[in-house]
PyMOL CGO cylinders between C-alpha atoms (Angstrom):
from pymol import cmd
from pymol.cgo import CYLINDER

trace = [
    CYLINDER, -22.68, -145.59, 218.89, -25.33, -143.36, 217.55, 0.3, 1, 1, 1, 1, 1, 1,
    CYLINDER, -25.33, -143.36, 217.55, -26.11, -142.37, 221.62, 0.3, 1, 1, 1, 1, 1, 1,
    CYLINDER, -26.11, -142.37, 221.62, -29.84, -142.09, 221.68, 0.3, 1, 1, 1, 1, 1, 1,
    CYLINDER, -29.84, -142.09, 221.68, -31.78, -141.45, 223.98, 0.3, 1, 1, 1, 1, 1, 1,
    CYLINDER, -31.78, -141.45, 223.98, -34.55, -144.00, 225.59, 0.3, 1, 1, 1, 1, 1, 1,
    CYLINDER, -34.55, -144.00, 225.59, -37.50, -141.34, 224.79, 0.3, 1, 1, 1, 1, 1, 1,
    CYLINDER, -37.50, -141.34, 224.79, -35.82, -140.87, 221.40, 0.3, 1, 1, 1, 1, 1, 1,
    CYLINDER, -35.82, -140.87, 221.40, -35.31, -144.59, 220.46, 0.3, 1, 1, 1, 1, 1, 1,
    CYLINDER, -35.31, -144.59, 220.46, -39.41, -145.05, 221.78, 0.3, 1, 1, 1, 1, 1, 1,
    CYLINDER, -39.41, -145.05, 221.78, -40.39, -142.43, 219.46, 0.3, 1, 1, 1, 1, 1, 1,
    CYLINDER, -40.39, -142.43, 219.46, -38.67, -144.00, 216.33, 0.3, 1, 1, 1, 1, 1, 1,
    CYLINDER, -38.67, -144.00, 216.33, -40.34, -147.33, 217.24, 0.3, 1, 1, 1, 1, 1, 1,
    CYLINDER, -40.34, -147.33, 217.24, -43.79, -145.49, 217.68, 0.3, 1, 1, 1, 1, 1, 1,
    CYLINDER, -43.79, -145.49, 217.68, -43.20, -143.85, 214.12, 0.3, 1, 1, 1, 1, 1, 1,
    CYLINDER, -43.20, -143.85, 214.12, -42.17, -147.16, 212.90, 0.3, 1, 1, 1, 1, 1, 1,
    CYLINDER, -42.17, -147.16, 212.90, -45.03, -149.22, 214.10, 0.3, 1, 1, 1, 1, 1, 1,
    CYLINDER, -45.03, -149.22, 214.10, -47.53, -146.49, 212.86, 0.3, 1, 1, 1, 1, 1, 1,
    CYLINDER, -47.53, -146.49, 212.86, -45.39, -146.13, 209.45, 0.3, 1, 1, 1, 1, 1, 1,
    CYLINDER, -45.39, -146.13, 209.45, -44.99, -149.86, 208.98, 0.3, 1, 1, 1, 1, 1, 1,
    CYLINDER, -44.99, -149.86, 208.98, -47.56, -151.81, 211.22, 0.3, 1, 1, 1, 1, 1, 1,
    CYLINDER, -47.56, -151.81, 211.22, -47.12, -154.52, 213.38, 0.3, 1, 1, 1, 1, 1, 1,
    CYLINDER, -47.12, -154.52, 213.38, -46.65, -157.46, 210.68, 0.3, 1, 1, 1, 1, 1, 1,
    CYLINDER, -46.65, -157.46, 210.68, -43.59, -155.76, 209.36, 0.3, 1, 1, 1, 1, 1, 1,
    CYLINDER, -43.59, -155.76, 209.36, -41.31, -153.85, 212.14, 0.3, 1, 1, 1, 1, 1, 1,
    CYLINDER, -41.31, -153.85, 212.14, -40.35, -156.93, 213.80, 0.3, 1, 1, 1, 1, 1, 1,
    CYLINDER, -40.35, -156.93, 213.80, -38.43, -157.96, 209.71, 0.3, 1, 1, 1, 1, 1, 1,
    CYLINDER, -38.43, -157.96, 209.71, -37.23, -154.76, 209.72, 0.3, 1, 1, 1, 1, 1, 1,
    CYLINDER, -37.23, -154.76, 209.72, -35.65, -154.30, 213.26, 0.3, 1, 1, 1, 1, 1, 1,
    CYLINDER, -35.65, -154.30, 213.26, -34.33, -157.90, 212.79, 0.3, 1, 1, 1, 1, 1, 1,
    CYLINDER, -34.33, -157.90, 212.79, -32.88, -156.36, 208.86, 0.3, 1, 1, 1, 1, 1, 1,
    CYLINDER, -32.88, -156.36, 208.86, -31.55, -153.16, 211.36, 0.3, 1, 1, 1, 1, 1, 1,
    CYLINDER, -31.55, -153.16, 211.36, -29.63, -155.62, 213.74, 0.3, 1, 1, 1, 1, 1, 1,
    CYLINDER, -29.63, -155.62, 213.74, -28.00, -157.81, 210.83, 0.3, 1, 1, 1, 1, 1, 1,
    CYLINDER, -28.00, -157.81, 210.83, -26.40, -155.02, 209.08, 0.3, 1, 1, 1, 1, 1, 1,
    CYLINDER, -26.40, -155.02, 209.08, -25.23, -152.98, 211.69, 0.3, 1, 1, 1, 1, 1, 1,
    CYLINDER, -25.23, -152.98, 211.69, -23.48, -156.15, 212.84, 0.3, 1, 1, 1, 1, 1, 1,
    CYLINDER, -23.48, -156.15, 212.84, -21.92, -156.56, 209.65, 0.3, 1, 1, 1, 1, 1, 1,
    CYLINDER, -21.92, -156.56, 209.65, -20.62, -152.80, 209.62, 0.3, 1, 1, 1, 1, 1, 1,
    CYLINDER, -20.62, -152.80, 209.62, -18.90, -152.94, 213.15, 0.3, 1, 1, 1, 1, 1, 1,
    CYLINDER, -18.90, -152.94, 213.15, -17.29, -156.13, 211.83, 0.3, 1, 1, 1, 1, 1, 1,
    CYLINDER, -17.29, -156.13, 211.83, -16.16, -154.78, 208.74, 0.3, 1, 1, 1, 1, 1, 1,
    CYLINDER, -16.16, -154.78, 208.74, -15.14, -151.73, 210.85, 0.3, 1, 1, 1, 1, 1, 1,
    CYLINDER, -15.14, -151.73, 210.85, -13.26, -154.08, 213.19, 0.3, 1, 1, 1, 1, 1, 1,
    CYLINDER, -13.26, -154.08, 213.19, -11.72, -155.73, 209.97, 0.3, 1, 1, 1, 1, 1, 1,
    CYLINDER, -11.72, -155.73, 209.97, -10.47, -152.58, 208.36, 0.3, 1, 1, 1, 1, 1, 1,
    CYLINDER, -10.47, -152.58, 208.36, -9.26, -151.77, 212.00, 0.3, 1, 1, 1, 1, 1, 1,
    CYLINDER, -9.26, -151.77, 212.00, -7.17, -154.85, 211.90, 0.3, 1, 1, 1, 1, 1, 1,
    CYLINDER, -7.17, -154.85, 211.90, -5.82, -154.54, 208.95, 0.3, 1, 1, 1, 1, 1, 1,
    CYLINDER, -5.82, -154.54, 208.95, -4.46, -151.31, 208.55, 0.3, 1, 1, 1, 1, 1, 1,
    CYLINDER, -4.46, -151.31, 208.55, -2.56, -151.96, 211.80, 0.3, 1, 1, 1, 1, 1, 1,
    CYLINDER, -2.56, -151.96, 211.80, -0.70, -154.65, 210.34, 0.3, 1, 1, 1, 1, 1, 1,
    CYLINDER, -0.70, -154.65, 210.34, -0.24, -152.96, 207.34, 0.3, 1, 1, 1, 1, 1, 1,
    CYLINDER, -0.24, -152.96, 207.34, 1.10, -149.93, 209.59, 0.3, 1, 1, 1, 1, 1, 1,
    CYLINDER, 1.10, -149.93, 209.59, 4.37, -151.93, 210.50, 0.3, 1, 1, 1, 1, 1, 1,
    CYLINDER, 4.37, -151.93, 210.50, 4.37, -153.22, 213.90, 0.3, 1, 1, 1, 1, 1, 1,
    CYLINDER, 4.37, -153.22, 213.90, 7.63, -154.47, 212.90, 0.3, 1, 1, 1, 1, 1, 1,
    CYLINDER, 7.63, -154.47, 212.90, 8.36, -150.68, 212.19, 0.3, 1, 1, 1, 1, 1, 1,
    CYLINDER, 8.36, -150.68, 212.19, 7.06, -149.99, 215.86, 0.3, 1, 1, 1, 1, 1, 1,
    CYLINDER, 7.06, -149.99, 215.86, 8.73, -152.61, 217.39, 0.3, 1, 1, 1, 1, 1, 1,
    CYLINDER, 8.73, -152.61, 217.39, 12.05, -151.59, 215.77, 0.3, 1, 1, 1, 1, 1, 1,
    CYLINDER, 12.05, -151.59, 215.77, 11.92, -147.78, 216.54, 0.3, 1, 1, 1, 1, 1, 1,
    CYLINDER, 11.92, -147.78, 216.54, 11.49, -149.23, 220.18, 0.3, 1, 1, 1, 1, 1, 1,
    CYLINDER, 11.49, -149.23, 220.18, 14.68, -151.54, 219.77, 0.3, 1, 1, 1, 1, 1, 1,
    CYLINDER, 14.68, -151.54, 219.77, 16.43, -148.59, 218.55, 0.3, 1, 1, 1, 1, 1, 1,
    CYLINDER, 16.43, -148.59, 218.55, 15.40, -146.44, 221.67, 0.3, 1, 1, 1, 1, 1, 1,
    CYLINDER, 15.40, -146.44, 221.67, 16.02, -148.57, 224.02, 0.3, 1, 1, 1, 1, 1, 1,
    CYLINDER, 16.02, -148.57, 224.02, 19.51, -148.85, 222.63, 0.3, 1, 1, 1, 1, 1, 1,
    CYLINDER, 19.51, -148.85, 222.63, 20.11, -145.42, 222.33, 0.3, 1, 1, 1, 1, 1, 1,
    CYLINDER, 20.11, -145.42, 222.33, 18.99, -145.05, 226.31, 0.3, 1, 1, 1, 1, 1, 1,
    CYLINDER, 18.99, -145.05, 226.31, 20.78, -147.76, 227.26, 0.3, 1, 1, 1, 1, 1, 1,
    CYLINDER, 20.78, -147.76, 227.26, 24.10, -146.33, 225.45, 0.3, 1, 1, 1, 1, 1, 1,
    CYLINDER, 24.10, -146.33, 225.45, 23.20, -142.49, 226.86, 0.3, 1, 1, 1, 1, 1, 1,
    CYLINDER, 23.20, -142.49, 226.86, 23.43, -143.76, 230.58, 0.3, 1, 1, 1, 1, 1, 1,
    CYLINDER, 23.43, -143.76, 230.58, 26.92, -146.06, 230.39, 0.3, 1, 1, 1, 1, 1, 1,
    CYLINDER, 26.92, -146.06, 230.39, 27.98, -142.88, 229.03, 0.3, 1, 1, 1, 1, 1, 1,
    CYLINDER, 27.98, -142.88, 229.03, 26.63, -140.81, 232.40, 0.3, 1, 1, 1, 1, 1, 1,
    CYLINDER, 26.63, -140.81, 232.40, 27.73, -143.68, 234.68, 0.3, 1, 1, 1, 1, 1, 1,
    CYLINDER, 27.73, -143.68, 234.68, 31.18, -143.46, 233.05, 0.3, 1, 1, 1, 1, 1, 1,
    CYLINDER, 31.18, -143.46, 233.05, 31.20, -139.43, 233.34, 0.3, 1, 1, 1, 1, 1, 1,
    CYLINDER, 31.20, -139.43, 233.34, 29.93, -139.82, 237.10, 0.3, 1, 1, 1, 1, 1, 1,
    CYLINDER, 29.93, -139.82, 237.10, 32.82, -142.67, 237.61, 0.3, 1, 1, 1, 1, 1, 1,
    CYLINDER, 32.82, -142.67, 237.61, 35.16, -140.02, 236.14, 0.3, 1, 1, 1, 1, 1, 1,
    CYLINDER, 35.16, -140.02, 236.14, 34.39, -137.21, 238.31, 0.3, 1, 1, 1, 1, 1, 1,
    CYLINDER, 34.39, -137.21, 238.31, 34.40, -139.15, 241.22, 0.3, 1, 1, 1, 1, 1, 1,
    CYLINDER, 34.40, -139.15, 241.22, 37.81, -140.28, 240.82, 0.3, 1, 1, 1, 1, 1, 1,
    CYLINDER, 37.81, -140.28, 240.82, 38.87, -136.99, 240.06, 0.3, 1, 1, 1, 1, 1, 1,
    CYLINDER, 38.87, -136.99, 240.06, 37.21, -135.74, 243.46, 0.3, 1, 1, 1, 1, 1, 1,
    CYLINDER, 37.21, -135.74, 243.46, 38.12, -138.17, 245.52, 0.3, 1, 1, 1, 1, 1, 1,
    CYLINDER, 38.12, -138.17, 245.52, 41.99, -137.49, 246.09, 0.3, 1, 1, 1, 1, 1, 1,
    CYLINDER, 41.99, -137.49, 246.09, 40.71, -133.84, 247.53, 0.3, 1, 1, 1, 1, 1, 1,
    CYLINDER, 40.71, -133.84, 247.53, 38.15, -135.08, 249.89, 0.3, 1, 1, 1, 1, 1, 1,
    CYLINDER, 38.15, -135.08, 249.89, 40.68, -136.70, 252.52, 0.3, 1, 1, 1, 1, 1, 1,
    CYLINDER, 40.68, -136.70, 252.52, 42.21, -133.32, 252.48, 0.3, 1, 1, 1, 1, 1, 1,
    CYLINDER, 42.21, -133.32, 252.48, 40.03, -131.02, 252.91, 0.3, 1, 1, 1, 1, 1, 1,
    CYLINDER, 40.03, -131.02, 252.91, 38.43, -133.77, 256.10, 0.3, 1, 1, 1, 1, 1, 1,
    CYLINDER, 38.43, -133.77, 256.10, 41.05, -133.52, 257.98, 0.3, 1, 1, 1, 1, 1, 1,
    CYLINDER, 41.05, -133.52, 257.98, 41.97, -130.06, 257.39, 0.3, 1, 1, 1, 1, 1, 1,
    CYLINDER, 41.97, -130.06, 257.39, 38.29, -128.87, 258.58, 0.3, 1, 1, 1, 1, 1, 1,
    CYLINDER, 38.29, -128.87, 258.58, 38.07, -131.54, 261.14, 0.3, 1, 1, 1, 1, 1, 1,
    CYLINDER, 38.07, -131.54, 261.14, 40.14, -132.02, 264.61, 0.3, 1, 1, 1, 1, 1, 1,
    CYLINDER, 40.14, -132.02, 264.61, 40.18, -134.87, 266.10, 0.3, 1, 1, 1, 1, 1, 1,
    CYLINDER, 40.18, -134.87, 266.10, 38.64, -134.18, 269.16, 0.3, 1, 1, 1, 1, 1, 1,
    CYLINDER, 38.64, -134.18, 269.16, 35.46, -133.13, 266.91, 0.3, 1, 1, 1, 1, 1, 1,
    CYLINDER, 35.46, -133.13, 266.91, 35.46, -136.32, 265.61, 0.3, 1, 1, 1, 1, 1, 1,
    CYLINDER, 35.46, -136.32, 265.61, 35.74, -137.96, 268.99, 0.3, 1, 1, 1, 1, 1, 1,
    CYLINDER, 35.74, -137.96, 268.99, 32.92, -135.21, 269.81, 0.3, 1, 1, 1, 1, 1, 1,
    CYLINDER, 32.92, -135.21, 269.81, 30.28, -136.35, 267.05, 0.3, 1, 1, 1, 1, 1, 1,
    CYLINDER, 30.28, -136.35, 267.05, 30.86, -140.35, 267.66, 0.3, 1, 1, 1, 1, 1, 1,
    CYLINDER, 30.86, -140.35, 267.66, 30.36, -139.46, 271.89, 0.3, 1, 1, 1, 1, 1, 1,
    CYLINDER, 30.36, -139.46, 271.89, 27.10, -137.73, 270.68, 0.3, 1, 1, 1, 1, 1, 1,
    CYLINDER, 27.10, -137.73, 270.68, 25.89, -140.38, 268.48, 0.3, 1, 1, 1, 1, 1, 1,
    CYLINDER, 25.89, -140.38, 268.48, 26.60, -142.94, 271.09, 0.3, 1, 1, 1, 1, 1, 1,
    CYLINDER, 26.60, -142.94, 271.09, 25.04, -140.89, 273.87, 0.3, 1, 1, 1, 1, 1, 1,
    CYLINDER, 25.04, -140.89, 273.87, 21.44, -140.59, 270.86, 0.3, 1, 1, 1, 1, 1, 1,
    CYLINDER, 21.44, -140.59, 270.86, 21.72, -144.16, 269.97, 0.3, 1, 1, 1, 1, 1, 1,
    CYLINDER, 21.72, -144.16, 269.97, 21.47, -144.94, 273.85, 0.3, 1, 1, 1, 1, 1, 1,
    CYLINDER, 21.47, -144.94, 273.85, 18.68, -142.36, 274.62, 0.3, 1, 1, 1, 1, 1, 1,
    CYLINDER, 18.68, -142.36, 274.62, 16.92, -143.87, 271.86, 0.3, 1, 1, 1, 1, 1, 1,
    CYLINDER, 16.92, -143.87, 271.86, 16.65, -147.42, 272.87, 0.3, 1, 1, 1, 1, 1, 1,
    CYLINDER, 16.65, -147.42, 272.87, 14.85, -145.95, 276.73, 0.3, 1, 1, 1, 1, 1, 1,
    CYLINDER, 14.85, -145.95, 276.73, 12.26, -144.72, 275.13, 0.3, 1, 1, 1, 1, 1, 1,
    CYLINDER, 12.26, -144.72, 275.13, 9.12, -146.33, 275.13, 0.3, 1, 1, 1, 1, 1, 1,
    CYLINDER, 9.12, -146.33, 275.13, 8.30, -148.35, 271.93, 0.3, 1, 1, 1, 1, 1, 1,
    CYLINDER, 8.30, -148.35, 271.93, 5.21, -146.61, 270.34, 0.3, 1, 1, 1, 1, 1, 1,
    CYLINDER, 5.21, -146.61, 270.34, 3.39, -146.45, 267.17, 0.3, 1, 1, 1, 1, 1, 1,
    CYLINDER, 3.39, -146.45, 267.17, 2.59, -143.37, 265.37, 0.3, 1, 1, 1, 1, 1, 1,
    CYLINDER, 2.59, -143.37, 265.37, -1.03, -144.13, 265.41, 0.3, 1, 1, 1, 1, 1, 1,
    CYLINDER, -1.03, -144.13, 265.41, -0.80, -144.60, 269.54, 0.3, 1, 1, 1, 1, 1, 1,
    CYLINDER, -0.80, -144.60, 269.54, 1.46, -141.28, 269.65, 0.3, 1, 1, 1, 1, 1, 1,
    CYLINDER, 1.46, -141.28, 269.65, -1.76, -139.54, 267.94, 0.3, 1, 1, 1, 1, 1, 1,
    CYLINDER, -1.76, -139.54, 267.94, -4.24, -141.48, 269.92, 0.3, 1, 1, 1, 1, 1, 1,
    CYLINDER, -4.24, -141.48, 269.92, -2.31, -140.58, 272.96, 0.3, 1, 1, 1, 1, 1, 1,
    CYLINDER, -2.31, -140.58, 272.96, -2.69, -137.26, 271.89, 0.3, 1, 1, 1, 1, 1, 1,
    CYLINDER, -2.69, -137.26, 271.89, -6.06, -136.99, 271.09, 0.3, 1, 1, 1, 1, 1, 1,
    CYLINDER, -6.06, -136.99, 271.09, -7.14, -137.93, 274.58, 0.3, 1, 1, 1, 1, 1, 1,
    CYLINDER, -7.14, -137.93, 274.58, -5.20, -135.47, 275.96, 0.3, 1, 1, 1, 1, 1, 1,
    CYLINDER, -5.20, -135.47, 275.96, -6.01, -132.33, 273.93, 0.3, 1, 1, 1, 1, 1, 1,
    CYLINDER, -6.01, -132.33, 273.93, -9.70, -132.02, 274.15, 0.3, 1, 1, 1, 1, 1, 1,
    CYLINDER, -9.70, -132.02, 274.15, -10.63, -128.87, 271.86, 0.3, 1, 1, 1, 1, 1, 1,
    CYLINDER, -10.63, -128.87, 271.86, -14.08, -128.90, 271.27, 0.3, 1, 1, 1, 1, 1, 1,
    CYLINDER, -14.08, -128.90, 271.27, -14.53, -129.37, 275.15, 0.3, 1, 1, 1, 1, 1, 1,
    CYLINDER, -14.53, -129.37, 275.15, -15.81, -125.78, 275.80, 0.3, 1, 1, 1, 1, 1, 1,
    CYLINDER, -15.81, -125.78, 275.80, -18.29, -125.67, 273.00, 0.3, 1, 1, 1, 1, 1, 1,
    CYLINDER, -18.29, -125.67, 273.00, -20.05, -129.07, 273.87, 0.3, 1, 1, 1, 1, 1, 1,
    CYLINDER, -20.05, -129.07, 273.87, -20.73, -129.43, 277.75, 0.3, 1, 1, 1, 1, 1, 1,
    CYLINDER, -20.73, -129.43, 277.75, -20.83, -133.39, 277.05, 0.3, 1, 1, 1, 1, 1, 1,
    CYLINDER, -20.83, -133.39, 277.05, -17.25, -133.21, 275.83, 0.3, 1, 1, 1, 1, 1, 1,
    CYLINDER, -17.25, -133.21, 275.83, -16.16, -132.75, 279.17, 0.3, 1, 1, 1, 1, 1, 1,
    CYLINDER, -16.16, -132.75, 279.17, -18.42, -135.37, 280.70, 0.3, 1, 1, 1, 1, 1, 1,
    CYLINDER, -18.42, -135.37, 280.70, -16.99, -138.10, 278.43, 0.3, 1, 1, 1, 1, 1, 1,
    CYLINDER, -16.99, -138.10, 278.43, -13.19, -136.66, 278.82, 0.3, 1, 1, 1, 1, 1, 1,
    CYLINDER, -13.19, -136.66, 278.82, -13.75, -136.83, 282.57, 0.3, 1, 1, 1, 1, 1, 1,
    CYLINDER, -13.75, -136.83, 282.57, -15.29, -140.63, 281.61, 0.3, 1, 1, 1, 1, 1, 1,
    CYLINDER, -15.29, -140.63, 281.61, -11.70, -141.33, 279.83, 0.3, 1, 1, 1, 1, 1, 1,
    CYLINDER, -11.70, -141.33, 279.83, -9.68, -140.18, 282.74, 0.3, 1, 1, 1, 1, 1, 1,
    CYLINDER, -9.68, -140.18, 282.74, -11.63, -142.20, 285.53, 0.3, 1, 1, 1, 1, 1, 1,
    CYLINDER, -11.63, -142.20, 285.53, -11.29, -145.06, 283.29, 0.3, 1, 1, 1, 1, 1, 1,
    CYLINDER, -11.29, -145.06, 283.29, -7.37, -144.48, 282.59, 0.3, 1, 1, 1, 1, 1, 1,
    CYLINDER, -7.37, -144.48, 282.59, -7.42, -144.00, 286.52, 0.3, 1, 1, 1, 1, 1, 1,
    CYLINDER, -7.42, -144.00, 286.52, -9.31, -147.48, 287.59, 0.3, 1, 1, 1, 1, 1, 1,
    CYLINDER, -9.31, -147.48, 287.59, -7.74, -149.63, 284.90, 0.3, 1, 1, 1, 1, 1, 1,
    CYLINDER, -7.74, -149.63, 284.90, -4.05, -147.64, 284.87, 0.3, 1, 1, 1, 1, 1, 1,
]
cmd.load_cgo(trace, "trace")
């Protein structure tokens, strides 16, 4: 609260026991404790009351009342975006099948098909073994440390005997 040091708060206590001797600092530091108690709880009190005396009522109604007002804002966007898709949507069969043959269409689907199949040959791998994969076979730092090339000859043997 006050933020004090530790060298500060032993120099007050020096000054205190010189000032006041030994019989009487231990009343007074008990005296110090008690009251600043008392102020952080009156502190807290105040605190406490002036909130509710704020309005949370007041808070909790201008929150009611924005919520409403957000909740009114996007029926009215969903109702716009309903609108505009209903005007759109009796030009968009059009324009398809005016841009579009159908052997283009019969083009994309053979191409999709021909993907789709490709796809399930490959191998099944995880990212993380695509990058260790990687990392043993790009060695960079091979020509700067001579061991490098010891242990990536290591990795291959290995790969070798247990591949």
């Amino acid at each position: 609260m006050f933020e004090l040091s530790f060298g500060e708060i032993l120099l007050f206590t020096t000054v205190a026991l010189i000032v006041l001797g030994p019989e009487r600092l231990p009343v007074l530091a008990r005296f110090l404790g008690r009251s600043l108690a008392k102020i952080q709880n009156m502190v807290h009190n105040a605190k406490a009351e002036l909130g509710a005396d704020m309005g949370l009522q007041d808070f909790q109604q201008m929150k009611a009342d924005l919520q409403a007002s957000a909740q009114s804002l996007k029926d009215d966007l969903q109702q716009q975006a309903q609108q505009i898709q209903q005007d759109i949507q009796p030009s968009l069969p059009s324009w398809h099948h005016s841009h579009w043959s159908q052997e283009e269409d019969e083009d994309m689907l053979a191409e999709r098909v021909w993907t789709a199949q490709q796809q399930q040959h490959l191998p099944k791998t995880t990212l993380a073994q695509q990058s260790r994969q990687r990392r043993k076979n790009i060695r960079p730092y091979q020509h700067i440390n001579p061991r490098a090339k010891r242990i990536g000859a290591r990795r291959q043997h290995k790969q070798i005997s247990h591949g």
